[in-house]
C-alpha positions as CSV (number, residue, x, y, z in Angstrom):
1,X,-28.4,-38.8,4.6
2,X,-29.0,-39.9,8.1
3,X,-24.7,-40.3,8.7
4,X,-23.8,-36.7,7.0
5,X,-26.6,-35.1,9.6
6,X,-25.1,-37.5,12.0
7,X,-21.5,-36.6,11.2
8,X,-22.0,-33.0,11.2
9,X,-24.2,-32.6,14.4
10,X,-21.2,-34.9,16.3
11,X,-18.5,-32.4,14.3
12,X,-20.1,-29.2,15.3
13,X,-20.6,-30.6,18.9
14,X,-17.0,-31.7,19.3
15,X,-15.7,-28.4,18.3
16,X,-17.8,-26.5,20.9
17,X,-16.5,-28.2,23.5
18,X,-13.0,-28.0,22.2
19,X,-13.2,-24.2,22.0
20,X,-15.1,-24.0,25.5
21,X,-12.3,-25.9,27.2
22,X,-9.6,-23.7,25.3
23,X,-7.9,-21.3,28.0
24,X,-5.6,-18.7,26.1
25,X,-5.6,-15.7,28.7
26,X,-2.6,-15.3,30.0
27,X,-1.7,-13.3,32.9
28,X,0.0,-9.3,32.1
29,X,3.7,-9.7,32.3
30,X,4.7,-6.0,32.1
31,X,3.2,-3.2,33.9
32,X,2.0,-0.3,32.0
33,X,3.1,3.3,34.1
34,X,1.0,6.2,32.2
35,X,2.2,9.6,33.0
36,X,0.3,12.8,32.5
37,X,1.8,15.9,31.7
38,X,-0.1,19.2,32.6
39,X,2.8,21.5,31.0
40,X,0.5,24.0,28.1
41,X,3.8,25.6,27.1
42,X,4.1,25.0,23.2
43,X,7.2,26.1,21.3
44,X,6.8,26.8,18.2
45,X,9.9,27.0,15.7
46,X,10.5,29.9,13.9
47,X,13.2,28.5,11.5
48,X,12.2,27.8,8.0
49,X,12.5,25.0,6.6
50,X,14.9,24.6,3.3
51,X,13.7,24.0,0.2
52,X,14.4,20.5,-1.6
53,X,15.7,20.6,-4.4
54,X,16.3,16.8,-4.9
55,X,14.5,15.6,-7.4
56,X,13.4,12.1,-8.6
57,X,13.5,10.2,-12.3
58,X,11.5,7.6,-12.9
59,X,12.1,5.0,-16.0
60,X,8.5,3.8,-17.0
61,X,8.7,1.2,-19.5
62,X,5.8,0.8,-22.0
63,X,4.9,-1.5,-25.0
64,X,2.9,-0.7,-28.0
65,X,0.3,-3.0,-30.1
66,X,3.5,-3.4,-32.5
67,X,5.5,-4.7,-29.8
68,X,8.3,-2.2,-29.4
69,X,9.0,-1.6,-26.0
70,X,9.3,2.4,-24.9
71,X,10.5,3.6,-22.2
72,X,9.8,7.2,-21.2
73,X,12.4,9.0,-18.0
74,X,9.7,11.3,-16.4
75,X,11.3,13.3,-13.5
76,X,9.8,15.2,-11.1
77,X,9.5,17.1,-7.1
78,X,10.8,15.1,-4.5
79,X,7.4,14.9,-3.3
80,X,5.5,13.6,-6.8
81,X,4.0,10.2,-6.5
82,X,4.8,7.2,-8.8
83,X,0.9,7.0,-10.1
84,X,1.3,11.0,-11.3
85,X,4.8,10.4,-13.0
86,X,3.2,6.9,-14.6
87,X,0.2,9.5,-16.0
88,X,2.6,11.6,-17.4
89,X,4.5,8.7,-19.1
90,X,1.7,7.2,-20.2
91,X,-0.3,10.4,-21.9
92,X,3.0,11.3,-23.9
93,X,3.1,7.7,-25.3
94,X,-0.1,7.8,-25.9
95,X,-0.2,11.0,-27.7
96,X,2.2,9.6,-30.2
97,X,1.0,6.7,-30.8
98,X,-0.4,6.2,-35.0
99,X,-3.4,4.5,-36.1
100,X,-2.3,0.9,-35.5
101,X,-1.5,1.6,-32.3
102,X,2.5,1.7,-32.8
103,X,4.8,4.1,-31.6
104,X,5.7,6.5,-34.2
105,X,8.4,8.7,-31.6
């Protein structure tokens, strides 16, 4: 017990000095120029901006308790996200799912 309280105390002492003999700062090697505007004009655009009409598909690939592998195209906005599409997937197959937990289309 004596040598672990030994080897520690010399372990935590070497790595102080180590770390308080470490220089890392290193001088700036690019100046930094900040420049302030004081211009308040702000344009605003008056031109609308076109609709999308892109549209995504997603294929989300399923499997039921019988094994089958489904998978269900869900498209969508441009904009939708993948978690809303995988909702959609998912509440259709599981809406048609029977009893035993197999897809019954």
């Amino acid at each position: 017990m004596k040598r672990l309280v030994l080897a520690m105390f010399c372990l935590t002492l070497g790595a102080g000095a180590f770390a308080a003999e470490s220089k890392t700062a290193k001088p700036a090697d690019k100046k930094v120029e900040v420049k302030m505007t004081t211009n308040n004009d702000i344009m605003v655009s008056s031109k609308k901006m076109k609709e999308s009409k892109f549209r995504i598909q997603r294929a989300i690939r399923t499997q039921d308790l019988c094994g089958n592998h489904i998978i269900v195209y869900v498209s969508g906005p441009n904009s939708s996200t993948w978690l809303s599409m995988y909702d959609t997937a998912i509440t259709y197959v599981a809406s048609h799912l029977d009893s035993n937990g197999c897809f019954a289309g």
